[in-house]
N, C-alpha and C positions, 0 to 999 in steps of 0.2 A: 637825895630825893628831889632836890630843886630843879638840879640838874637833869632828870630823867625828866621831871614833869616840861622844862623847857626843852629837852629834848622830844619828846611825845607830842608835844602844840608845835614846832615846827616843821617836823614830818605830818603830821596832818595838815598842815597849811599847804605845803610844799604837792601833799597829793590832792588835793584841793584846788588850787590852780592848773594841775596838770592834768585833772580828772574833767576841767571844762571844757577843752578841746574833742572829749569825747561824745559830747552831746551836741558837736555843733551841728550833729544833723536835725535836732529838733528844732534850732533856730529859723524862724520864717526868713528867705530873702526874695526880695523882688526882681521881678525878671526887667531888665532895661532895654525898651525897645529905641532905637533912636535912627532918624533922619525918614527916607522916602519907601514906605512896605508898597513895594509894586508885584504883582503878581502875573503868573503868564498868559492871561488870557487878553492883560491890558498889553504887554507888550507883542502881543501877535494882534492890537489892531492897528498899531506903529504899520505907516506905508511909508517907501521913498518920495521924495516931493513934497510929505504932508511941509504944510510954515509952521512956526512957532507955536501961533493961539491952537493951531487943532493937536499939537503935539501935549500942550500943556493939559487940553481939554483931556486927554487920554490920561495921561500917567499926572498930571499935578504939577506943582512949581520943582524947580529941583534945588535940590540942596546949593549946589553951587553953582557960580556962572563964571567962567573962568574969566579976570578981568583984563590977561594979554590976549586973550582970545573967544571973544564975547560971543563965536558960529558955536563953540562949544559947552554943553550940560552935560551935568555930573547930578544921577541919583543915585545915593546910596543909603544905605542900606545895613544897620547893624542892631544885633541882638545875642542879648546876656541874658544866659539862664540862669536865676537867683538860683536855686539847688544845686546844680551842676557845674556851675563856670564857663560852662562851653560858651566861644563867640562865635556868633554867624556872621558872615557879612555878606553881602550882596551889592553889583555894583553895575551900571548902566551907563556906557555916555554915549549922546546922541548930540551928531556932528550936521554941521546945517552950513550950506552955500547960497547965499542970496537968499537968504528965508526959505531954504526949502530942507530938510533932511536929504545927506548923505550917503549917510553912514549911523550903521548903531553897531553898539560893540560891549561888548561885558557878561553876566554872568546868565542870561537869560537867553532862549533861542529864540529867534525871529519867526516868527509866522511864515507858512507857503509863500503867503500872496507878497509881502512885503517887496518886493520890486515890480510890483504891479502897480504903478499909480493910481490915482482916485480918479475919478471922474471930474472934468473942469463942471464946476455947480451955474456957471454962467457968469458968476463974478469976475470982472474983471483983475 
């Protein structure tokens, strides 16, 4: 009888921790956003030519500033679905000669106008 009742309390233990896996959809988990959320309307007002401060004014600091090669930023861009798992990511780097934008490249499309430069504002 000992034996039945220690065998009865381990199988119920045993379904017991294996029965918790079953509920981990009730478990609340948070969604992780992390680094630069840029969206398309800021990258279509990215122009060729913009410098630096009007590039930053648009999209923000960027995550990284490459430090063999400081013409180039890096925004990116990632998100964890707590419920789901799913990772997004999202990635942007924009390449600068002499203080001006080159080149943009990564996960986002470029506006029409973008190789249409700005207008000189009179600043030297």
């Amino acid at each position: 009888m000992k034996q039945f009742r220690t065998l009865m309390l381990a199988a119920a233990l045993s379904t017991g921790v294996a029965g918790c896996s079953v509920f981990d959809w009730m478990v609340y988990k948070i969604d992780i956003p992390q680094g630069n959320f840029i969206e398309q309307n800021q990258v279509e007002k990215l122009r060729i030519g913009m410098n630096r401060e009007q590039v930053e004014f648009v999209l923000g600091r960027p995550v990284l500033r490459d430090s063999f090669a400081s013409d180039t930023w890096y925004y990116v861009y990632q998100f964890k679905n707590g419920r789901t798992n799913d990772l997004t990511r999202k990635e942007l780097v924009v390449r600068f000669e002499e203080d001006a934008v080159v080149s943009v490249e990564g996960d986002y499309e470029l506006g029409e106008q973008f190789y249409t430069p700005l207008q000189n504002s009179g600043r030297p």
